[in-house]
C-alpha positions as CSV (number, residue, x, y, z in Angstrom):
1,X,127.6,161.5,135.0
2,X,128.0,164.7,134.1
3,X,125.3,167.4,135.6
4,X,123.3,169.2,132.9
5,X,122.1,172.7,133.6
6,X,118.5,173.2,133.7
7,X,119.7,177.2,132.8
8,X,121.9,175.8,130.0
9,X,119.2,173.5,128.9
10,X,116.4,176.1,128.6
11,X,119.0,178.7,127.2
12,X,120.3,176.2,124.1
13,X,116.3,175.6,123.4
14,X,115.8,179.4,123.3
15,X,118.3,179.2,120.6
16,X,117.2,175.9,119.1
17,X,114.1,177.1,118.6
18,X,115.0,180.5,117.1
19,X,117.2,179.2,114.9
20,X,114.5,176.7,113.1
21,X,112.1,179.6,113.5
22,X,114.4,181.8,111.7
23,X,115.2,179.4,108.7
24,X,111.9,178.2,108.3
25,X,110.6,182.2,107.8
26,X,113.4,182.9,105.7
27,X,112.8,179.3,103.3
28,X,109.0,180.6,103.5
29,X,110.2,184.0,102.4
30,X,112.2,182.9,99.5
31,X,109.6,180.7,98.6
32,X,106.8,183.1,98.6
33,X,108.8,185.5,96.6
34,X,109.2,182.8,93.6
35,X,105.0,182.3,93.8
36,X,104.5,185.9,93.5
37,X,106.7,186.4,90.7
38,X,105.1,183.0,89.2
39,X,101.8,184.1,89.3
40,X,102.8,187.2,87.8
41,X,104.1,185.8,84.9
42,X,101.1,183.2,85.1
43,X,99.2,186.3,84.7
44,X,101.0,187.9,81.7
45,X,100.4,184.3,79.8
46,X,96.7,184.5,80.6
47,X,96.6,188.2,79.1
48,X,98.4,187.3,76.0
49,X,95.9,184.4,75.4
50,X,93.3,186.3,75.8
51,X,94.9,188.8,73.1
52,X,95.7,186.1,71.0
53,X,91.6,184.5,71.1
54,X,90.5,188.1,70.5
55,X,92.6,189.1,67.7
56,X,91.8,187.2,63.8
57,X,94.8,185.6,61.8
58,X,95.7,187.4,58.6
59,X,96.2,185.3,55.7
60,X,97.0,182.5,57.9
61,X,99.4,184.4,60.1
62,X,99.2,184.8,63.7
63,X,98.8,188.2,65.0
64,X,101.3,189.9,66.3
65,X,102.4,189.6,70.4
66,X,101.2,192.6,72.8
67,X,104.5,192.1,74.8
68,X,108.0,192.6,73.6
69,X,109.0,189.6,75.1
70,X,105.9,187.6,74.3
71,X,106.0,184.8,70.9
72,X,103.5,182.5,69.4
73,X,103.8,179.3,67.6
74,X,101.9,177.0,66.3
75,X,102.6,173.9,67.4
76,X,104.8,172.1,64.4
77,X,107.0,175.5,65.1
78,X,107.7,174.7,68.4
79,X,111.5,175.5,68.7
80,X,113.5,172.2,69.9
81,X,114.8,174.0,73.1
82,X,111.3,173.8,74.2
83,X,110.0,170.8,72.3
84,X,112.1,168.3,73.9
85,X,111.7,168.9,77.4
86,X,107.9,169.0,76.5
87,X,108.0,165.5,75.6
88,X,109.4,164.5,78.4
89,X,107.0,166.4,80.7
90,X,103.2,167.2,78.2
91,X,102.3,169.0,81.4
92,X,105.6,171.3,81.8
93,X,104.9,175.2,82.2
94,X,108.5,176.2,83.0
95,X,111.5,175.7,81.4
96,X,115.0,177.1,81.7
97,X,117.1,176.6,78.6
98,X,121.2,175.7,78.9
99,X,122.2,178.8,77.9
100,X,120.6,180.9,81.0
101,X,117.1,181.9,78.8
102,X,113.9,181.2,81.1
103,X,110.4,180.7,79.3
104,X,106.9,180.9,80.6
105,X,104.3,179.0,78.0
106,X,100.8,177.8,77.7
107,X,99.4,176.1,74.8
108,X,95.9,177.7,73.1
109,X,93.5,175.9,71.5
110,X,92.2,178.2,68.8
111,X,89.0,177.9,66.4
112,X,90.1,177.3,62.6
113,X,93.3,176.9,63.3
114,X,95.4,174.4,61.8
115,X,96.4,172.9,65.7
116,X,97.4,174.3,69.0
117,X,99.3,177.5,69.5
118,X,102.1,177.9,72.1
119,X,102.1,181.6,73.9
120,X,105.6,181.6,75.1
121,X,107.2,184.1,77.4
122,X,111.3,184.8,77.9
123,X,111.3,186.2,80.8
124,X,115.2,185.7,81.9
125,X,115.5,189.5,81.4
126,X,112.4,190.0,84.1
127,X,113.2,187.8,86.8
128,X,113.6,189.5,90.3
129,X,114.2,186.2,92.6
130,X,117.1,184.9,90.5
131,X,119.8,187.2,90.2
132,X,119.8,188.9,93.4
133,X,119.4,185.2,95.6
134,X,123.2,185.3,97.0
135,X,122.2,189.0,98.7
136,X,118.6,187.5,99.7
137,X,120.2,184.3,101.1
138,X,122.7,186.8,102.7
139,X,120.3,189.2,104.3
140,X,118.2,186.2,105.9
141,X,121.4,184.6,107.1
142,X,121.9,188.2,109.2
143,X,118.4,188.4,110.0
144,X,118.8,185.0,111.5
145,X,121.8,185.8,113.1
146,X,120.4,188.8,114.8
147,X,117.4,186.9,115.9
148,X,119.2,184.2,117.6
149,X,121.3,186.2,119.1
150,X,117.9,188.1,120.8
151,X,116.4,184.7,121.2
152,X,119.8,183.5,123.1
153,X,119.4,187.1,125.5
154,X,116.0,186.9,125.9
155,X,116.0,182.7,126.8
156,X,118.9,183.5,129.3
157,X,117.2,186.0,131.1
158,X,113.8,184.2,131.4
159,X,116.2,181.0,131.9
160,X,117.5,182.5,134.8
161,X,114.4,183.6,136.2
162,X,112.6,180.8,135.5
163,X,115.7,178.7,137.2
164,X,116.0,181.2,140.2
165,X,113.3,179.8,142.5
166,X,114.5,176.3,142.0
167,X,118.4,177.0,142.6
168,X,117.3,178.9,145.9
169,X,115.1,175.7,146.7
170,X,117.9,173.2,146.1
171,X,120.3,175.9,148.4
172,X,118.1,175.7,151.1
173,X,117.3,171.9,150.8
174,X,120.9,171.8,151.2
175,X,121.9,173.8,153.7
176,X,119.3,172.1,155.9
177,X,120.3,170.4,159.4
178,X,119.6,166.8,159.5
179,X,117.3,167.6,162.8
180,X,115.7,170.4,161.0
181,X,112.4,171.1,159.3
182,X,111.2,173.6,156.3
183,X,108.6,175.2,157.9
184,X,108.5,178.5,155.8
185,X,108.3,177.5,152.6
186,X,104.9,177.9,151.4
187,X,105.4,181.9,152.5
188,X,108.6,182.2,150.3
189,X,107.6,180.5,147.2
190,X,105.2,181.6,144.8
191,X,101.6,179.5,143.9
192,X,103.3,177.7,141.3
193,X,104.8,174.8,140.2
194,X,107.6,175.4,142.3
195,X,105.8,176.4,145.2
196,X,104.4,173.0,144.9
197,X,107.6,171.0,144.5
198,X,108.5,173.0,147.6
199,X,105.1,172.0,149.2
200,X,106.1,168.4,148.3
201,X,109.7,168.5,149.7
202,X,108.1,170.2,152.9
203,X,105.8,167.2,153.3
204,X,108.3,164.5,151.9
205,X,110.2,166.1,154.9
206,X,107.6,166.2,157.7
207,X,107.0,162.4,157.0
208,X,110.6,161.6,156.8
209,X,111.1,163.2,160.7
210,X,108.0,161.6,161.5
211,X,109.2,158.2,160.3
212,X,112.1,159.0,162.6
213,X,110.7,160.4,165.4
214,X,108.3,157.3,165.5
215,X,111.5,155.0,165.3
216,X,113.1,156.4,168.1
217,X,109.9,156.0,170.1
218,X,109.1,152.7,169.3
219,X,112.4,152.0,171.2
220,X,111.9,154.3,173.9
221,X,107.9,152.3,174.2
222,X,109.0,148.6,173.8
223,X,112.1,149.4,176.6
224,X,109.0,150.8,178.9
225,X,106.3,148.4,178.3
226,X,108.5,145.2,178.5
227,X,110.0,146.1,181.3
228,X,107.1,144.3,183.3
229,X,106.5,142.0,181.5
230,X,110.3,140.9,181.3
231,X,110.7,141.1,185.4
232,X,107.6,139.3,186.0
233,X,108.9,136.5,183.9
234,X,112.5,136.9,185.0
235,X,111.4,136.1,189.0
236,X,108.8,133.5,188.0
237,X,111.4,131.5,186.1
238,X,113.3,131.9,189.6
239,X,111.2,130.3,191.5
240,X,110.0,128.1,188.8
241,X,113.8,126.3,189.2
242,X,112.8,125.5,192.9
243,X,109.4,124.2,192.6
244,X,108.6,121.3,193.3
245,X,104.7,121.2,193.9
246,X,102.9,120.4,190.7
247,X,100.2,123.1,192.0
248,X,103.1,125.9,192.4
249,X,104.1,125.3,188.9
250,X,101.2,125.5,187.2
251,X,100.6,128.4,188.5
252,X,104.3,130.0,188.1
253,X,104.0,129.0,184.7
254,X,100.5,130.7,183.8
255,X,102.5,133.8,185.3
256,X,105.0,133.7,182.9
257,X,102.3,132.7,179.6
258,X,100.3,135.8,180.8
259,X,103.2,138.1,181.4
260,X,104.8,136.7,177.5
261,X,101.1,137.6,176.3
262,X,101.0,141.4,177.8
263,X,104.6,141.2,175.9
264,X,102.7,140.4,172.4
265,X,100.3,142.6,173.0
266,X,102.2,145.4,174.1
267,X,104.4,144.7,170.8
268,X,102.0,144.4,168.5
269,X,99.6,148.1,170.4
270,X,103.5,149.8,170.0
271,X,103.9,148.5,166.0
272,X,100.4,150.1,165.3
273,X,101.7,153.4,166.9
274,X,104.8,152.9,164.9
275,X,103.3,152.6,161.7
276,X,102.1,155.4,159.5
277,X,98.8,156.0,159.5
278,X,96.5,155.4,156.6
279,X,92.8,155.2,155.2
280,X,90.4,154.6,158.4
281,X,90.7,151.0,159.6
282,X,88.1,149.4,160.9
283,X,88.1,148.3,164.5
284,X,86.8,145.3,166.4
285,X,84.0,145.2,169.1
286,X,86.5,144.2,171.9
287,X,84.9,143.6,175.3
288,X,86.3,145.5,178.0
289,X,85.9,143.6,181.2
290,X,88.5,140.7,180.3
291,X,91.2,143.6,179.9
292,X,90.6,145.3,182.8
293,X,90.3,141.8,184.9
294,X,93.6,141.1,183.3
295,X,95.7,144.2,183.8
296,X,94.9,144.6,187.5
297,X,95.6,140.6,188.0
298,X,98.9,141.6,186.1
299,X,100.2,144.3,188.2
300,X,98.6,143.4,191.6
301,X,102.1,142.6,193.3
302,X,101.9,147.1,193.3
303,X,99.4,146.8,195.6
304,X,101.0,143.7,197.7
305,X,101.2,145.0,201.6
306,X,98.7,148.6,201.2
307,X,95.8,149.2,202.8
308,X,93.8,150.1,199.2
309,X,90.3,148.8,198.3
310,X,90.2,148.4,195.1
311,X,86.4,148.3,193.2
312,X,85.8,147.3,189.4
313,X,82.1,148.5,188.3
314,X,82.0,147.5,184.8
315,X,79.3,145.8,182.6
316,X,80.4,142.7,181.7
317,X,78.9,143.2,178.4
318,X,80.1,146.7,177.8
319,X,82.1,146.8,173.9
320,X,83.8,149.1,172.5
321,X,85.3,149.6,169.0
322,X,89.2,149.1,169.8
323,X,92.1,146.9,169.3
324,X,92.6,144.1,172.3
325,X,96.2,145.0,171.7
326,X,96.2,148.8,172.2
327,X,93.3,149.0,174.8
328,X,95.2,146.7,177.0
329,X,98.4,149.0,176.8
330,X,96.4,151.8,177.7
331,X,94.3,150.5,180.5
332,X,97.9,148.9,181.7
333,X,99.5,152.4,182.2
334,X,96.5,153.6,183.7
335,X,95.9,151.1,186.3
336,X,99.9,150.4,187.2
337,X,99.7,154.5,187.4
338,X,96.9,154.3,190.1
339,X,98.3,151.3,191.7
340,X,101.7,152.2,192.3
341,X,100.9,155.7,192.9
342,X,98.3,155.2,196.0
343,X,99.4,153.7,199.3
344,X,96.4,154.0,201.1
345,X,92.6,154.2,200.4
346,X,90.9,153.1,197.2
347,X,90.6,153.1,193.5
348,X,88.1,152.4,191.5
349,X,87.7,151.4,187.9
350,X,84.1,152.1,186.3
351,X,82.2,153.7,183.5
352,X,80.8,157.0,182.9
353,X,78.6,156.8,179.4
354,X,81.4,155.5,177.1
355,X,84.1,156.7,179.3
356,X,86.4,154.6,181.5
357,X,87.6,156.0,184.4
358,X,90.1,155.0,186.5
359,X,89.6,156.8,190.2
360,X,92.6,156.8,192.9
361,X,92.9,158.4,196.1
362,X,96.8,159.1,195.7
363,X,99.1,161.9,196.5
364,X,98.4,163.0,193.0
365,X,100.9,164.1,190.0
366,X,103.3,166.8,191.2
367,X,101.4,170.1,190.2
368,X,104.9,171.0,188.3
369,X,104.7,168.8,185.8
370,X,100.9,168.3,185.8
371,X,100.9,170.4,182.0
372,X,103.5,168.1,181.1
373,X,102.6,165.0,182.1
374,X,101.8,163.4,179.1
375,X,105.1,164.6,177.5
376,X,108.0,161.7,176.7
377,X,110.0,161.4,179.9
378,X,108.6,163.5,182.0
379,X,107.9,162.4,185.5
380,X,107.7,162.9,189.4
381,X,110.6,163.0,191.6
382,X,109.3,159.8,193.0
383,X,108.9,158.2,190.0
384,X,111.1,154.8,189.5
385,X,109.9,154.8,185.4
386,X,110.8,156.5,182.2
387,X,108.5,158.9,181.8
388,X,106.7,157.3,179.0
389,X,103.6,156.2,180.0
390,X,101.2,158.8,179.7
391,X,103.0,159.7,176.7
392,X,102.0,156.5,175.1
393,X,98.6,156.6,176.5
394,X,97.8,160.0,174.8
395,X,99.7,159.1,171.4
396,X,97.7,155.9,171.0
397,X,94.3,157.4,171.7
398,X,95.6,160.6,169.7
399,X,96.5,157.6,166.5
400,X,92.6,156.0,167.3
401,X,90.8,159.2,167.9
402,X,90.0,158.7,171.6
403,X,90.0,161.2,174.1
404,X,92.1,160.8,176.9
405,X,91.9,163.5,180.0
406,X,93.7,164.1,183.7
407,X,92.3,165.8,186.6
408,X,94.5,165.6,189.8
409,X,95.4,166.8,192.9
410,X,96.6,166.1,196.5
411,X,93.2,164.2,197.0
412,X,94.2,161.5,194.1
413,X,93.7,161.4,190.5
414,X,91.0,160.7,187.8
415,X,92.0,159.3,184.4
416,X,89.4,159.1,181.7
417,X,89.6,157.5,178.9
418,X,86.6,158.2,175.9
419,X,86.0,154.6,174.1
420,X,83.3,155.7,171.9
421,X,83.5,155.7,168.2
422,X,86.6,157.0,167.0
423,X,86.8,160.8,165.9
């Protein structure tokens, strides 16, 4: 399809419009010019009436016009010229012979007359309008000519001006990098309706990389969080192929339906971080114990051979407004954190007001990356992961409006997690 310029577009209706503007004054121009010189002939009937009431008849003659141009006639007089159209039309005031004479009349009902007297007017040798129309029609073409043409100037110009803002928006939507973001926009563009449209394309953009950026993510997330999950059922169905005591299998088999649970869970916390985020959503009173009892049962075999005492201090009855789903990926990171990350003393999992905290004695996260930590892939020398665990903590509390906080050193690290309502 073939592109239409908005410049072109605005430019012909600059014209368009001066063009009906400039017939349509020129039409009401003629037109006005035929009612003025109407009415003045109107006029010149309506003073020979009044003449012709005012002045007696002489031996049953009329009396004599006032104009030179002025006749009356009583009504069985009536020439035929202006008889027959008469019939045709009782209520005709205007009528232009065949041989180019124009007549004004008005019919007069007089006192003792015989009947009705006709004032009639030839006024062919008067009229203005008429003979000179060719040089009015003429002068108005020109007049219109010259006022499109100014009309076409002006409506260029403003189309380009108008159009300027928009043609430097689509450049720059254009030249854009597909990693790259308007960020200046608002700054260049004035508080208008372009302004917003480049407010909206800023936006449109913003959610598009977002959109992206949680895409990539989500892949990055699901590769970390399975990966447990995934080994723990990988060696379990190992052994499961050797066992041969009912006892052994039942309980390899409960290894693998809890480590295919953390799996749905862990999909379905990553899926919620994935989506875009909406009106408030209303979250479940989930009870916290069960989670916790269920993480550290999951990722126990980190603690297999080390001297750490580990001590859960939480109220069995404690609730807090969150989805099973995400609080178990968070409280997973935490506690695999502070159980793979301590070789010898304790750590203990308790509450603090609506806090969790999750207390190790560790060597503590490398004060070089301690700003960091919570950044996508960054982690410790020591570290056999991704990097993406603290990330996803802080994004998912970031998503519910939790507050998550780190304080570490050599001596081991706190982790604190803020489960009250949602900011």
């Amino acid at each position: 399809m073939k592109r239409r310029s908005l410049l072109r577009r605005i430019a012909v209706a600059f014209l368009g419009m001066a063009v009906l503007a400039g017939a349509f004054g020129g039409l009401l121009a003629v037109l006005f010019a035929y009612t003025t010189e109407d009415h003045l002939f109107d006029r010149l009937l309506e003073l020979e009436m009044a003449h012709l009431r005012a002045s007696p008849a002489e031996a049953g003659r009329l009396p004599e016009p006032e104009l030179p141009f002025a006749a009356y006639y009583p009504d069985a007089d009536l020439p035929a010229e202006l008889r027959e159209p008469l019939q045709a039309e009782p209520r005709r005031r205007e009528i232009f012979a065949a041989d180019g004479r124009h007549f004004h009349l008005r019919r007069v009902e007089l006192s003792g007359s015989d009947g009705p007297v006709w004032v009639v007017l030839q006024v062919e040798d008067l009229l203005v309008i008429r003979p000179v129309l060719s040089e009015i029609t003429a002068m108005l073409a020109m007049a219109v000519l010259v006022i499109v043409l100014l009309a076409g100037t002006v409506g260029l110009f403003l189309a380009y001006r108008v159009t300027r803002p928009l043609r430097r928006l689509a450049g720059e939507v254009n030249a854009l990098e597909p990693d790259q973001l308007p960020e200046q926009w608002t700054a260049r563009y004035p508080d208008d309706e372009v302004g917003q449209l480049a407010n909206a394309l800023r936006d449109a953009f913003h959610r598009i990389r977002q959109f992206i950026d949680r895409e990539q993510r989500f892949t990055q997330d699901a590769s970390h969080e399975l990966r447990t999950p995934l080994a723990v059922i990988e060696s379990n169905a190992t052994l499961l192929d050797g066992a041969v005591d009912p006892e052994q299998v039942r309980a390899l088999a409960g290894r693998i339906r809890s480590a295919a649970m953390a799996m749905h869970l862990s999909v379905d916390a990553l899926l919620s971080l994935a989506r875009e985020r909406g009106a408030s959503e209303s979250l479940p009173e989930t009870a916290l114990l069960p989670i916790v009892e269920r993480c550290v049962l999951n990722h126990s075999h980190l603690l297999q051979d080390k001297p750490v005492a580990l001590d859960v201090a939480l109220d069995p009855r404690w609730r807090v407004p969150g989805d099973p789903a995400v609080l178990q990926v968070l409280i997973a990171n935490l506690i695999s954190n502070a159980f793979r990350y301590t070789g010898q003393g304790e750590i203990r999992i308790e509450r603090d007001g609506d806090d969790l905290l999750v207390i190790d004695s560790g060597t503590g996260i490398d004060e070089r990356i301690r700003p960091r930590v919570t950044e996508p892939r960054v982690k410790g020398s020591d570290s056999p992961g991704l990097g993406l665990g603290l990330s996803i903590v802080e994004r998912l509390c970031e998503r519910y409006g939790w507050r998550f906080e780190l304080d570490s050193s050599e001596r081991g690290t706190t982790a604190r997690l803020g489960l009250g309502k949602p900011r």
